[in-house]
N, C-alpha and C positions, 0 to 999 in steps of 0.2 A: 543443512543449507550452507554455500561458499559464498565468501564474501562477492564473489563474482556475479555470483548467479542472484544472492539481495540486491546486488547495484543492477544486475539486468532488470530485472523485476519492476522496482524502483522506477529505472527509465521508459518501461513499458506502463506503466501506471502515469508516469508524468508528475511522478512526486521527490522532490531531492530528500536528502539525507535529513536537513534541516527540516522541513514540514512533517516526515514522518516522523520524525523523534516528538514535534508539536503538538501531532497526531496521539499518539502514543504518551504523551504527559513524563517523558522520559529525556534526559538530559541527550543534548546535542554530539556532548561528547562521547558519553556514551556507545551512541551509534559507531560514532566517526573511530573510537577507540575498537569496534568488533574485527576478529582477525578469524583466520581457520588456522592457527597454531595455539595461544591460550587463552585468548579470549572468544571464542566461539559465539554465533552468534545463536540467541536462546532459541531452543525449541517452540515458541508459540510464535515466531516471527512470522514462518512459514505458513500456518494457517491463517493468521492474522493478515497477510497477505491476501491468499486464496479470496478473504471472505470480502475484503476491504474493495476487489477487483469486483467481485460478484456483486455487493452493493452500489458501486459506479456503473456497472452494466445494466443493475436495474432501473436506476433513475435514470438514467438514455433512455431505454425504451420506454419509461412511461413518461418521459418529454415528448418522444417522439407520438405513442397512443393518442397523450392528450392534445397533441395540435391535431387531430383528425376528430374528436369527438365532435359529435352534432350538438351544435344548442339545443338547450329546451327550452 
């Protein structure tokens, strides 16, 4: 993954650098330091992405399911 393509990512999720490093319980700088020359950024980012997307997509839909359910 390029640094370009985590900051798209990022902006398509609607989460800055800062909340995801918050997220992720890993120092700000950290993040802010990842480059695609030596500091690369890790391998689990990208799935940790994937999943994190999938998980906000789930809670919408069942925002959305549950404002239609019928009382009982």
């Amino acid at each position: 993954m390029t640094k370009e393509n985590f900051t798209e990512i990022l902006k398509k999720l609607g989460v800055s650098k800062k909340e995801f490093a918050e997220i992720c319980k890993i120092s700000y700088m950290t993040v802010n330091n990842w480059n695609d020359d030596n500091r690369p950024i890790p391998d689990w980012v990208e799935p940790f992405l994937f999943y994190y997307e999938k998980g906000k997509t789930l809670d919408e839909l069942l925002s959305i399911i549950k404002k239609y359910e019928k009382p009982i």
